[in-house]
C-alpha positions as CSV (number, residue, x, y, z in Angstrom):
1,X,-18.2,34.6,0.5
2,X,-17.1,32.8,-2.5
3,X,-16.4,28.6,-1.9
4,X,-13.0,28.3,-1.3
5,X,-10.7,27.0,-4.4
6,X,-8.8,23.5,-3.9
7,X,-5.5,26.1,-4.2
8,X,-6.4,28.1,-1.1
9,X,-6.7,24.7,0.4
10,X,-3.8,23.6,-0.3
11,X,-2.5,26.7,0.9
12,X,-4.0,26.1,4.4
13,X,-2.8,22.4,4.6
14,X,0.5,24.0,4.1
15,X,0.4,26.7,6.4
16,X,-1.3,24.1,8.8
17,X,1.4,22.2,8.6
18,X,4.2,23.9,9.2
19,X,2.9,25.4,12.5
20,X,1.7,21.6,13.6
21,X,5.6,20.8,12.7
22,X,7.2,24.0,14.8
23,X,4.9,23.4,17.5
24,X,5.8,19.2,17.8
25,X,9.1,20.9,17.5
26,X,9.2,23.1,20.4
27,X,6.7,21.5,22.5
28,X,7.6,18.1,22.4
29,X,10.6,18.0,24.1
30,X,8.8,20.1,27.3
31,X,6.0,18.2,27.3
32,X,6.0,15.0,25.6
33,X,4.7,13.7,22.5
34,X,1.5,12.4,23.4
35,X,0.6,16.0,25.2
36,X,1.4,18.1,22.6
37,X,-0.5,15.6,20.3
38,X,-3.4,16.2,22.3
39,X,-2.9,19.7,22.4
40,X,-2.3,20.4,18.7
41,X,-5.1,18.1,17.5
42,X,-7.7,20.7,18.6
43,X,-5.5,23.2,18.0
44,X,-5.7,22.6,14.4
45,X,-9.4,22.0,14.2
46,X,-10.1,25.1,15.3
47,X,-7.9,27.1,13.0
48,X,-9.1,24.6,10.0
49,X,-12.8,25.6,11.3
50,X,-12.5,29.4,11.3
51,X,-10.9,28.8,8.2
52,X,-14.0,27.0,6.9
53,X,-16.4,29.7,9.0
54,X,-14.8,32.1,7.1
55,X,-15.4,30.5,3.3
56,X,-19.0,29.5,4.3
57,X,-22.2,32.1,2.7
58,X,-24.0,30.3,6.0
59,X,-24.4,33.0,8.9
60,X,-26.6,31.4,11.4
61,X,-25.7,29.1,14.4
62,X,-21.9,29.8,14.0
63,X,-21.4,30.7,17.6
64,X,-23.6,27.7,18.7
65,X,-21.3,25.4,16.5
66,X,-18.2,26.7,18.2
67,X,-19.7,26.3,21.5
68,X,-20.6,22.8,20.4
69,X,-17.2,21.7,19.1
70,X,-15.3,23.5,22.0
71,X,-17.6,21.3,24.6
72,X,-16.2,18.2,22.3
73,X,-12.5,19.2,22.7
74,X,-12.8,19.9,26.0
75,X,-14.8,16.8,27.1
76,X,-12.0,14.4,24.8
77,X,-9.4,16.4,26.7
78,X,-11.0,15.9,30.5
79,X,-11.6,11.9,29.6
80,X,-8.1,10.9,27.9
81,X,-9.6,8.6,25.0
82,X,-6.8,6.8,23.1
83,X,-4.6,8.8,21.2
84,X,-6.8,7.5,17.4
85,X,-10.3,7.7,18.8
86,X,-9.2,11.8,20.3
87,X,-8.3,12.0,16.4
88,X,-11.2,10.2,15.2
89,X,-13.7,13.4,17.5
90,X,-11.9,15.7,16.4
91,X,-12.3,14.6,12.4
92,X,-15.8,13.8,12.8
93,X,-16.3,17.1,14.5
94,X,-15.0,18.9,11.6
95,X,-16.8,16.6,8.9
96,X,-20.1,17.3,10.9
97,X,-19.6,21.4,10.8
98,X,-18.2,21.2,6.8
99,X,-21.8,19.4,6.3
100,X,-24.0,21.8,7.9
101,X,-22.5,24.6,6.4
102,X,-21.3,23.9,2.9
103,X,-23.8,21.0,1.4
104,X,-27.5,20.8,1.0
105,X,-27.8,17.1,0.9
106,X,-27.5,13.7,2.7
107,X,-25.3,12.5,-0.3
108,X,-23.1,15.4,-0.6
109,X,-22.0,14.6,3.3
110,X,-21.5,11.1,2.9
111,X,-19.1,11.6,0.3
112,X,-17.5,14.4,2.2
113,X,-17.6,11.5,5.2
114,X,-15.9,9.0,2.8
115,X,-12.9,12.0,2.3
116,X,-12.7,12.4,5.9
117,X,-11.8,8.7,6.5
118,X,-9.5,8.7,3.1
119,X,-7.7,11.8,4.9
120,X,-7.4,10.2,8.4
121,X,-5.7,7.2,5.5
122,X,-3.5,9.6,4.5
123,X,-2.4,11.0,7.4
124,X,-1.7,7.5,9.2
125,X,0.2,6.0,6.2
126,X,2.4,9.8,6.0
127,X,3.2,8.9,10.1
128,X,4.0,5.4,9.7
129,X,6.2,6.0,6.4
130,X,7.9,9.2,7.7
131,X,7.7,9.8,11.3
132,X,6.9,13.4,10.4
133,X,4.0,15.4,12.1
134,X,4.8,17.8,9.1
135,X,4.0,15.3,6.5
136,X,1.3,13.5,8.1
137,X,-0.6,17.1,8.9
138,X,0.0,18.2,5.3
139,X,-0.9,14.7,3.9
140,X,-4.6,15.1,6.2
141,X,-5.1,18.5,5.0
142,X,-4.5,18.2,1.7
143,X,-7.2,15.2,0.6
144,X,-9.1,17.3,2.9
145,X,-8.6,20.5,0.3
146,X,-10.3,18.0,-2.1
147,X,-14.0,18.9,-0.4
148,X,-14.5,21.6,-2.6
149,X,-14.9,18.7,-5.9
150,X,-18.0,18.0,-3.8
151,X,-21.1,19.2,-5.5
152,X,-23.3,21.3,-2.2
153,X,-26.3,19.1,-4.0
154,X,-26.7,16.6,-6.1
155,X,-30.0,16.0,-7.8
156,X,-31.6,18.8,-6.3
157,X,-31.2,21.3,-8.8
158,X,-32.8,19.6,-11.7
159,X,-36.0,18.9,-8.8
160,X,-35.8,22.4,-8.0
161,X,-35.9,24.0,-11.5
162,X,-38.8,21.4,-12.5
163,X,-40.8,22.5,-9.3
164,X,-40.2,26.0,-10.1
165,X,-41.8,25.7,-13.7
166,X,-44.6,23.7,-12.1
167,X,-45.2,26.4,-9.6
168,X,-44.9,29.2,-11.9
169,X,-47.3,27.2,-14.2
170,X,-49.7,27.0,-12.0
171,X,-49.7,30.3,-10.5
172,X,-50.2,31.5,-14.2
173,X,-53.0,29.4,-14.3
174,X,-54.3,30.3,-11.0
175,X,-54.1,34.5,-12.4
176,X,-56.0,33.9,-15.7
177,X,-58.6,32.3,-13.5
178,X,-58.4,35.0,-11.3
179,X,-58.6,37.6,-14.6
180,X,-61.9,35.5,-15.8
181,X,-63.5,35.6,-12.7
182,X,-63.5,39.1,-11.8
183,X,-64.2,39.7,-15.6
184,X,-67.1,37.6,-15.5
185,X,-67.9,39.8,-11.8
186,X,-68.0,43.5,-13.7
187,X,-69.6,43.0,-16.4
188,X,-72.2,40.9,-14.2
189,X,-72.7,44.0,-12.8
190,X,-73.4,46.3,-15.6
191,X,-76.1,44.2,-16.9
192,X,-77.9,44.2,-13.7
């Protein structure tokens, strides 16, 4: 799989947000607000994860994480936290899976961490502005597109490509001893 572009996710944030819109639309009034908050919160972090399952060139443990984040939503739905902190799981669930699966590197994820919380920013001043679950979902979703300007390591590759002339230096060196040796061996033998 190829990383995905900042213009598929802006794509997504869009898409996102217009079903987080239609659903506050037509749930709402049923169930309340604050329900179908707590309903479409996890809602979208799955959708946003497959979406990021789906970009990632990392196979393993997928299943595991979706076990692991579906045990998260279900526990912050069976204990009621405050409205923020359900938001805050849910964010921090999907920061968590983006880091294991799309960086290499503590630094990497703690800039990806410092997007999260300049999301969640966005998100809260698009709600307190507007009122709008569209524009506060498409606000979120949008800085969160910005992930892919993150670098999956930094300072790694110039380590890596130093180690790997070391090692191939020394492996050379290691065959032309080698090469001497076992000349040294046959023609030890002819003379004896």
């Amino acid at each position: 799989m190829k990383r995905p572009t900042f213009f598929q996710g802006v794509l997504v944030a869009g898409l996102l947000a217009l079903g987080a819109g239609s659903i506050v639309a037509m749930l709402a009034p049923l169930l309340g607000l604050g329900t179908t908050l707590r309903l479409l919160i996890p809602l979208l972090g799955l959708v946003y994860i497959l979406y990021l399952f789906s970009r990632s060139k990392e196979r393993t443990g997928r299943a595991t994480a979706l076990a692991a984040w579906a045990v998260i939503a279900a526990l912050g739905w069976w204990f009621v936290p405050p409205l923020a902190l359900y938001l805050l799981i849910h964010v921090a669930a999907i920061w968590l899976l983006r880091s294991l699966y799309f960086y290499s590197g503590v630094l990497p994820s703690v800039l990806d961490l410092g997007l999260s919380a300049l999301s969640i920013s966005a998100a809260a001043w698009a709600a307190t502005q507007s009122g709008s679950v569209f524009l506060a979902t498409w606000s979120f979703f949008l800085v969160q597109a910005l992930f892919v300007a993150i670098p999956p390591a930094i300072g790694a590759r110039n380590r890596t490509c130093t180690d790997a002339a070391n090692e191939n230096t020394r492996f050379e060196r290691a065959k032309r001893e080698a090469d001497r040796a076992l000349r040294q061996l046959f023609t030890q033998q002819r003379t004896h």
